[in-house]
N, C-alpha and C positions, 0 to 999 in steps of 0.2 A: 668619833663624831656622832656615832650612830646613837650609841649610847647617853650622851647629850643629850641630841633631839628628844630621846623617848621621856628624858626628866624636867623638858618644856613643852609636854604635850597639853594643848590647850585643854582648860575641864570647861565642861557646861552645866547648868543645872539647868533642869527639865522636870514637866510635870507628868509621870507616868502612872497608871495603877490609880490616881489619886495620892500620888506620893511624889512630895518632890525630892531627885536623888542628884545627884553631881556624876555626872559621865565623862569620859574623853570624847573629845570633839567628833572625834573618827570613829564614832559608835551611833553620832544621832543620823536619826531617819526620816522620811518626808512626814507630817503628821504627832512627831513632838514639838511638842511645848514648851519653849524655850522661854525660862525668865533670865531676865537683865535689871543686875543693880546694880547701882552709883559705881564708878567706875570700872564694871567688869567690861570683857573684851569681848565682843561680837564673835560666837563661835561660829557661825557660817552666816551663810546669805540668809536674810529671814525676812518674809511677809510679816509684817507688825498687825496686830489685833487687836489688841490694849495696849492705850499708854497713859503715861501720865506725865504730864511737862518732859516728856523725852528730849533730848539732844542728844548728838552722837559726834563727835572727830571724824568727820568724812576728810580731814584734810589731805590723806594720800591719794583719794580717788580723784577731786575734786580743786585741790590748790586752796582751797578757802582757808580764812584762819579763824573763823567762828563755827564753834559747833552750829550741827544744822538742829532745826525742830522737826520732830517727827509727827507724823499723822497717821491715823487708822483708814482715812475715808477713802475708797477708791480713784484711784487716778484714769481719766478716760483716754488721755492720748499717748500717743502710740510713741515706741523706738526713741525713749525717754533717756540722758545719759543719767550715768548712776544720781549724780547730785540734786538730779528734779523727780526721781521717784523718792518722794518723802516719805511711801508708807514701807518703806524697804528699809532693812537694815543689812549691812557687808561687811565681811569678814576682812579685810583686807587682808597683808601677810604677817605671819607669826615669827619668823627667821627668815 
């Protein structure tokens, strides 16, 4: 089982150096740069910066069955469940 696991380890790409590389999930750290394209998988919880017509599958967090739209701009109110912080993105589970 272990060994499984290790051959569904999520990858991410990220902008590092000015380089972007593809890592395992369980390598990024607060302060990379995490890009997302057209169908990849949310590799961890991530504050959004840039987007462009984002939508995301929040349907496990959330029950919806429409992707949500995402947003950069600041949210000012407080103790938010995950599916009204728009400018968030969430990893949900991988296995």
């Amino acid at each position: 089982m272990r060994a499984l696991k290790q051959l569904m380890v999520p990858k991410a790409k990220v902008l590092r150096e000015n380089r972007e590389k593809e890592i395992s999930s369980g390598e990024l750290v607060p302060g990379d740069i995490v890009l997302l394209t057209s169908g990849a998988k949310v590799p961890a919880d991530l504050r959004l910066s840039h987007t462009l017509e984002l939508k995301i599958d929040e349907s496990m967090l959330t029950g919806e069955s429409l992707p949500a739209e995402k947003v950069t701009k600041p949210i000012k109110e407080k103790n938010l469940s995950p599916g009204d912080q728009r400018n968030m993105a969430f990893m949900g589970r991988w296995w």
